[in-house]
Structure formats: C-alpha cells, structure tokens
N, C-alpha and C positions, 0 to 999 in steps of 0.2 A: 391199353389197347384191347380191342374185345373181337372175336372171331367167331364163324357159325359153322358149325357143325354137327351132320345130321339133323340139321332144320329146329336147330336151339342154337342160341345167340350164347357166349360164352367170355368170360372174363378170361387173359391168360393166368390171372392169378390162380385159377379154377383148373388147373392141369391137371391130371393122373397122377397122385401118389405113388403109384405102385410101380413107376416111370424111375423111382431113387434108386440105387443101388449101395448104398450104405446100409449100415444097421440100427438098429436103438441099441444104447447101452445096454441097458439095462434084460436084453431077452440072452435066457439061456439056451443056443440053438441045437441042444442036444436034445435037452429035455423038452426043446418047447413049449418052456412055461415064461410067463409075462411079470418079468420079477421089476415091471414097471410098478406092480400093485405094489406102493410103499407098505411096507409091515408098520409102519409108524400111523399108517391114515388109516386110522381104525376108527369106526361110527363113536364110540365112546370119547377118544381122544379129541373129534374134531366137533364134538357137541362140544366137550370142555370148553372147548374155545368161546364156542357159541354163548355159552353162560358166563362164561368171563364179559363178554358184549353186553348182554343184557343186563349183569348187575349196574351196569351205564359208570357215572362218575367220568374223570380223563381220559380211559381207555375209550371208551363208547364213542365220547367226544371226536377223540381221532380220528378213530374209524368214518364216524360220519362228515368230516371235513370233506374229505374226498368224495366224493357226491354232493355236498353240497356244494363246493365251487364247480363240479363240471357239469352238471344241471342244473344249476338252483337258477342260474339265470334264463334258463327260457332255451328254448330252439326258436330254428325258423326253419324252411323248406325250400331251399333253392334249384331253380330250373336251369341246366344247363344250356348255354345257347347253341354250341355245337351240336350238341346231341337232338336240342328239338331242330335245330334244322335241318341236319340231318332226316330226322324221321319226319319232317313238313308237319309238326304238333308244334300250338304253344307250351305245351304240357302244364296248362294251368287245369283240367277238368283231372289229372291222375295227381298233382297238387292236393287239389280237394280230397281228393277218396284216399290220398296217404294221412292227411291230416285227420280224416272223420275217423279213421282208425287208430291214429295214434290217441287220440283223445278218449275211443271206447275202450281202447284197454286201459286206460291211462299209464301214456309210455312215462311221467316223474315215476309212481310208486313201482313200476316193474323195474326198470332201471336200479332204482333206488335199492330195491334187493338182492336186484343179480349184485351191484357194485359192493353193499355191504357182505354177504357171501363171498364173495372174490377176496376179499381183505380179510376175512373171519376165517375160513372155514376151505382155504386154499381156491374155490370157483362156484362161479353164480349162474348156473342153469335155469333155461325157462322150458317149456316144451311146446312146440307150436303146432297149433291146432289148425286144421288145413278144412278147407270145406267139401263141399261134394259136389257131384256133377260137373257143369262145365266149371264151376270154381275147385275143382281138383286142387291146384296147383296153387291157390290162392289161402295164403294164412289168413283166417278170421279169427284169431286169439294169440295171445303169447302168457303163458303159467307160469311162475316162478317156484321152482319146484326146491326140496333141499339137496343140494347138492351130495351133503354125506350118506343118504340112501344111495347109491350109485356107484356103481363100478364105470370105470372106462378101460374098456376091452380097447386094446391095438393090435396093430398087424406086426412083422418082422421091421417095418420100415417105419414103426414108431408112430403112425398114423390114425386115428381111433375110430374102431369099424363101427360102434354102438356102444348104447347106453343103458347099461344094466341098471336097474331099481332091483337089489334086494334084500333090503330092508325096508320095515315101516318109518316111519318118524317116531318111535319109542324105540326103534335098533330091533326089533324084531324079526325075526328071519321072514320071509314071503318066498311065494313063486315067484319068480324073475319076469320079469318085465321088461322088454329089450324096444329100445327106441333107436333108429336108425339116424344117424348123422343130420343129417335134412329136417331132422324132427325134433333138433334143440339149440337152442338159443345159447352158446356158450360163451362166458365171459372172462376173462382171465384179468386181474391186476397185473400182476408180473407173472411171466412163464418160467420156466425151465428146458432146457434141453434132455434131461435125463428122465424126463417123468410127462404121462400127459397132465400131470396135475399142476395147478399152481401154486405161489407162493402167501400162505397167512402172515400177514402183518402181526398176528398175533402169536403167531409161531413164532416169528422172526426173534419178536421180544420178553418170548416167556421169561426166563429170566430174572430179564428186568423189572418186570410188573409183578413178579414172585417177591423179588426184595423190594420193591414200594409198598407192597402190599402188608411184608415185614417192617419196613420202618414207619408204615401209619400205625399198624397195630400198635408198637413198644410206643408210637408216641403218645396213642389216645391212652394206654395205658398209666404210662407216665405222669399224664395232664391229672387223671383222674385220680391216682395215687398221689399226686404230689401239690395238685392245684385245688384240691377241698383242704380247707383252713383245718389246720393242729392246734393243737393246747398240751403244752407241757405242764402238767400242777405238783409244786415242789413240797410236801409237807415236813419239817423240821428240818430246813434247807441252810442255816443259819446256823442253830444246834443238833448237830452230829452224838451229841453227848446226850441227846435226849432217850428218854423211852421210845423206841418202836412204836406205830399206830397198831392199832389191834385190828384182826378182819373187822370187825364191825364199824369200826371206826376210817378203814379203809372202803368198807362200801358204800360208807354215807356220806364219804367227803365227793366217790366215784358218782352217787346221784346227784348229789348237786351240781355236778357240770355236765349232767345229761341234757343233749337237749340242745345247748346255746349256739345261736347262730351271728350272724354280723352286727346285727343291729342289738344284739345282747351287751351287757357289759357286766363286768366283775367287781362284787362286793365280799371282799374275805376279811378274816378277823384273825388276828395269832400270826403264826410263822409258816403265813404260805404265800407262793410265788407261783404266776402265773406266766408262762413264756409263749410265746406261737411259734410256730416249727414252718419251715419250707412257705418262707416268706420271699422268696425267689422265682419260686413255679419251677418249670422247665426252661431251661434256654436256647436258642438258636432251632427254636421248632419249624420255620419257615424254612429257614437253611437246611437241614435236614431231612424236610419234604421236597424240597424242589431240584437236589440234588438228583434223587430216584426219576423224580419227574420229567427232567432234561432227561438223562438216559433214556428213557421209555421213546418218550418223543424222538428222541434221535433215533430210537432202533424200528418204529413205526415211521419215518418219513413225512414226518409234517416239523413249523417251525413250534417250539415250545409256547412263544409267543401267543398265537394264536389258540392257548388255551390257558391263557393270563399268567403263565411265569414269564417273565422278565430274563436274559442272560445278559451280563454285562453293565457297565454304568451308561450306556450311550444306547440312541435307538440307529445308528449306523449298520450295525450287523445284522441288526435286526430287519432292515430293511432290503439288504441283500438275502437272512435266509428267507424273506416272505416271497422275494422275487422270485429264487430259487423254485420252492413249491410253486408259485402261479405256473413257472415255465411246465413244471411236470406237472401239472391240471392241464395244462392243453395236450402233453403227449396220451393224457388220459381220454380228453375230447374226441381224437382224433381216432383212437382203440375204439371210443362209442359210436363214433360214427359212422366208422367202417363197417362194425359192425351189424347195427340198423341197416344202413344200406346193399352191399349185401344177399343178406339173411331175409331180409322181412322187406322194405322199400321196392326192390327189384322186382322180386315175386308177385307186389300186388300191382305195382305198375304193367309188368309183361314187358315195360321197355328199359332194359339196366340201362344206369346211368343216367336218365333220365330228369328223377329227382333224388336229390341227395337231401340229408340231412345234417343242419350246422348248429351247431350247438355255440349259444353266445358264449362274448367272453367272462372271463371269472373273475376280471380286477373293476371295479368301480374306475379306478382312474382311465381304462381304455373309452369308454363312454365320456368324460368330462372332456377327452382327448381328439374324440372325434369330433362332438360338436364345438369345441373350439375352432379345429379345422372345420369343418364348411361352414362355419359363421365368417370367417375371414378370407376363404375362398369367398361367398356371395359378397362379401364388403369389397374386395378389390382386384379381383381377378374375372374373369370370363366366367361368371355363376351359372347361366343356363349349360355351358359345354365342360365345366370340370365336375360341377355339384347342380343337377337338374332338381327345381322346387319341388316335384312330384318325390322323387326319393329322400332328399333330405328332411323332406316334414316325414315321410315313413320312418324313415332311422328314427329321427324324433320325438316319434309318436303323437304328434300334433296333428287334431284335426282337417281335413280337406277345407276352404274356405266355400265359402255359402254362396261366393257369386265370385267366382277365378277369372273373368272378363273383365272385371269392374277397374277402373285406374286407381293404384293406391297414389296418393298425396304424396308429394315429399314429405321429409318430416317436418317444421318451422326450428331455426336454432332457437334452442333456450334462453330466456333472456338475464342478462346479466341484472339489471337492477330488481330486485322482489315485491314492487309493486304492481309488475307487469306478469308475475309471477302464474295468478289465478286466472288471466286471460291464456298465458300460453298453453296451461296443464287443459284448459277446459280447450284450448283445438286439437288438441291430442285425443278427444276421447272420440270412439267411432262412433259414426251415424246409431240411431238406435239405442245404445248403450246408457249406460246410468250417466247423468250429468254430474257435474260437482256441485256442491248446494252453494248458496253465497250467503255473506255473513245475514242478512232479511231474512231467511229462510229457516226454521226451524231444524232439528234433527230429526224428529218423525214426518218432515214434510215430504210428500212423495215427489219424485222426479219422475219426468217422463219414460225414463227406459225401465220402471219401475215394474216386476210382478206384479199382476193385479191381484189381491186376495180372492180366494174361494168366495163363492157367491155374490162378486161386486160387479 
C-alpha cells in the first residue's frame, strides 16, 4: 500500500525510523559511541577475505554460484495492471527508459559485484549517481564501489544515517567522504540484527577453508614426497662379512644411478640389489580432500554437489540438497528485486510500483515445465482463454508468424505403411520452404525454397 504525502507518493514500507523506540544493541548510551562498528571489520581483515576470493579454486566457485543462479538467467520487466490503470498509462514508454537503463549500466556486472561483496566482504555498495536539473531526482548511474572503504554511521535506533569512505582501496586513511542513504545502493546477503553490517560467507567458514587449505597443502606435499619413484641400492647385501665400500667407491656406485628415470632400466654386476621404495603413493587422497570440501561448502550455503564432490552413494540427497539452494536463490531474487525496485526503478519512473523488476527462474527444469504446460493447455483445453498464442510464443521465445491471418492446415495423420511415408513428410513442409528432394534428384540439386547464391 502506498500513501502521499506532502505531494510525494510513498511506500508504507518507507516510514520514519526515527518513529522506533527501541534501541540497537550494540550503542553505548552514555558514551555515545556506535560500538555497532565491529572491531573485527577492519579494512585489512575484510580485504583478507577479498584475496582468499580471488585466489578462485572452490571457494571462488561458491561464492559465485549465487549470482549466477539468481541472475544468470535474465530478467524481464513487468507492468503492473492495477497500478497502470490506476494511473490511466500502459506503462510501456517508462518499460523502455527502465530498460535503456538498466542495459547502460549494465545491471549483470553491477549486481554481479554488489552480490559477490555481500558474500566476501560482509555488503555490496554501489553509489548512485543522480543527474541535474529537472532530472534531479533521476539516477543516471549506479557504481559499485568497495564496500570495506566505508563506515556505516547509525543513529540510537540502529538505522544508518550515511556512508562514510575513509579509506582508499590500499586502506589508506583519506578525508571522509560522507554519502547520504539515498545515495547508495546497499546489498546485504544475510543481515544481522546486532550490527548494520552483514554476514561474509567467508567469514562464516574461515575455518574451514583454513584446514582445506591445510590438508591440500600436506597432501600435495605427500604426493610430491612420496609419489617421485625411489631406488634403494643395496651394496654387499648378501655378504655382511664383506669389506666396507670405500667413499670412492661409494661415490661411483652414487653416479651411476644418477639420473635414471622410468623408461631407464638396471644393469649391475657383483652383489648389488636394487629395490623401489613407496610403490603405494599416498592413499585415500580424494577422501581426504573432499572431506574439508563438504565442510567448506556446508558452512558457505551451497550444495557440494554442485562443485563436483559427490556425498553419499545415491543422487537422492543430492537432489533435495540442490532443491534446497534453488528455494534460497529465489529468496535471494526476491532481496534483488526489491531492491532494484525501490531504489532505482521507482525514481526513474516517477510512478512506484509501476514497473517492477523480475528476475527468471534459476532451475532449467521450471522452463521445461512450463512449456509442457501450455503445450497441453493449447492441445486440449480452452488455448486462446487459459494460454493466449501472443504470450506463449513470448514465453517461448518463438518468433511472431509472418502472416497470423492466414489458416493453418490441419495436420494429415501419419501414415502407417512407409511407402506413403515421402508423400506425407513432403505435406508437412510449409509453403515456401525447402522441399524434400526425391530419390531422381541429386544432393547438390537445388529446391525451390532454396537461398539463392550471391551473384545468381
């Protein structure tokens, strides 16, 4: 429900803060200091993070899941029919100019930021760029700035009045930079009640990614120690009663199996014996890695799965934890959308609510799902009043036809016997269109619905 006052139109969501009467935890109301600023989200610690991301490998991986299923499929831009008739607009001309917009800044890679920052680096700040004169009030930009330069100042009511920059992106102290609420694009994965900050996924699973990162190490060590071929060379192995080798005679048996690799082989003379050593390798080095692996994953909120470990002998769980995450990719959609809308959609329209923005879905199988549904709606139900042809070739993404007056054909049934086979497939094909050749006919012979080549 949205309400106007002093001649601005207004979401109830959009109420006065300052209307609470509770506290935030975290203020001490003597001192009046904002002991919401974690002592923990220090520029250093929350770069750390940052570079743990960038070395990529599983971690990275993770992180970017999440973005890519709740963008990766596309948006669309839906017009509300209350609202425009409400306001007597189709709201297809503020359609266009939200969409020329999103597409100039290009809303995938700003998203894509804010969303990885939110999950790295506790939140994903952009700062929007508002134009002049009559478009005052009109964002012509959205920045994705780094969140860990920034303080977030709040009030007693745990509300955050501005956004401090001060530091550079090297952590470098600067003069403060103070951007007002309306002036940033803020993204949170998961919040907190006790802090304006949010929650790093990679915070979450320090840890864990601490001892993966310990049991790759000891294991490439291992491999590398234990998986280059050995040579034990035994000299007077047989006689113990013998004379000692002399160093000289110890350095020159030591060069002669300097050197030898696999495709070498050994020719000795007298009383020597040659053994290979850690003809085993390491064992259970997959088991050992994927154990850390799961953990990580499980403290980062995605399924393992989908970064090719395997849990279990069956893909039954696996197919619930997948389901799992799709559910929380939509509650993530639904954070972006709000968000967009809003923040940035409302402002350029001038009419909230107007046009929203919807973010597809993240499962392949919802799309197989739907066009199954209205292919079986058009087969045997009321197709023009449940599933209208204009929308379901939209969903589809099929084409407009080239003459939607024209009568289509029944189709002919297929015929059973396969003599009749080339006569029925050739009434199947449309006016115009390439014919089927018949066996007279060569392969390079052209048919009528044929391209003509260049210069013919």
């Amino acid at each position: 429900m949205r309400i106007t006052a002093l001649g601005r139109t207004l979401s109830l969501l959009e109420g006065p803060t300052m209307a609470s009467i509770t506290r935030a935890k975290a203020w001490d109301i003597k001192g009046i200091t904002d002991l919401t600023q974690d002592p923990d989200r220090t520029f250093r610690r929350m770069r750390g993070f940052r570079n743990i991301y960038l070395q990529g490998g599983y971690v990275a991986e993770g992180i970017d899941l999440f973005p890519i299923y709740a963008i990766g499929g596309g948006y669309e831009l839906a017009i509300d029919d209350k609202v425009s008739e409400k306001l007597g607009t189709d709201g297809e001309a503020e359609k266009q100019t939200v969409d020329e917009f999103l597409q100039k800044i290009n809303f995938f890679d700003t998203q894509w930021q804010m969303s990885v920052d939110a999950a790295v680096v506790r939140d994903g700040i952009a700062e929007i760029v508002y134009g002049s004169g009559q478009a005052a009030g009109v964002p012509v930009n959205v920045i994705p700035r780094p969140a860990e330069s920034f303080d977030f100042v709040t009030n007693l009511t745990g509300a955050i009045t501005s956004y401090d920059q001060v530091r550079d992106n090297r952590g470098n102290a600067i003069q403060k930079i103070t951007l007002d609420p309306a002036s940033v694009l803020h993204y949170q994965f998961l919040s907190r009640p006790d802090s304006p900050y949010g929650i790093s996924l990679i915070e979450r699973s320090e840890h864990d990614i601490k001892r993966d990162t310990q049991v790759s190490e000891a294991l490439t060590a291992g491999i590398c120690l234990h998986g280059t071929p050995k040579w034990h060379i035994k000299a007077n192995s047989t006689q113990p009663d013998r004379i000692p080798l002399t160093d000289t005679e110890y350095k020159n048996l030591e060069t002669q199996f300097e050197g030898f690799n696999a495709k070498d082989q050994f020719l000795t003379e007298g009383d020597i014996v040659v053994q290979p050593l850690d003809t085993a390798g390491v064992n259970n080095v997959q088991q050992y890695s994927d154990v850390t692996l799961i953990r990580v994953a499980a403290g980062m909120g995605f399924p393992a799965e989908l970064i090719g470990v395997r849990q279990g002998s069956t893909d039954a769980t696996a197919v619930s934890r997948i389901g799992a995450f799709l559910k929380k990719i939509k509650i993530v959609q639904r954070d972006i959308e709000s968000l967009w809308d809003l923040n940035i959609i409302d402002k350029i329209t001038g009419k909230p609510g107007l046009v929203k923005l919807k973010l597809k879905d993240a499962s392949p199988e919802d799309f197989a799902q739907m066009a199954t549904a209205m292919a079986a709606l058009r087969q045997g139900m009321n197709p023009d009043a449940i599933v209208p042809a204009d929308w379901a070739r939209e969903r589809l993404g099929i084409p407009e036809d080239v003459n939607p007056d024209a009568e289509v054909p029944a189709p002919q049934e297929a015929p059973k016997d396969s003599t009749q086979l080339r006569d029925w497939l050739q009434a199947q094909v449309p006016q115009n269109s390439t014919t089927i050749p018949s066996e007279k006919s060569g392969i390079g012979e052209k048919s009528s619905g044929d391209i003509p080549k260049q210069g013919t």
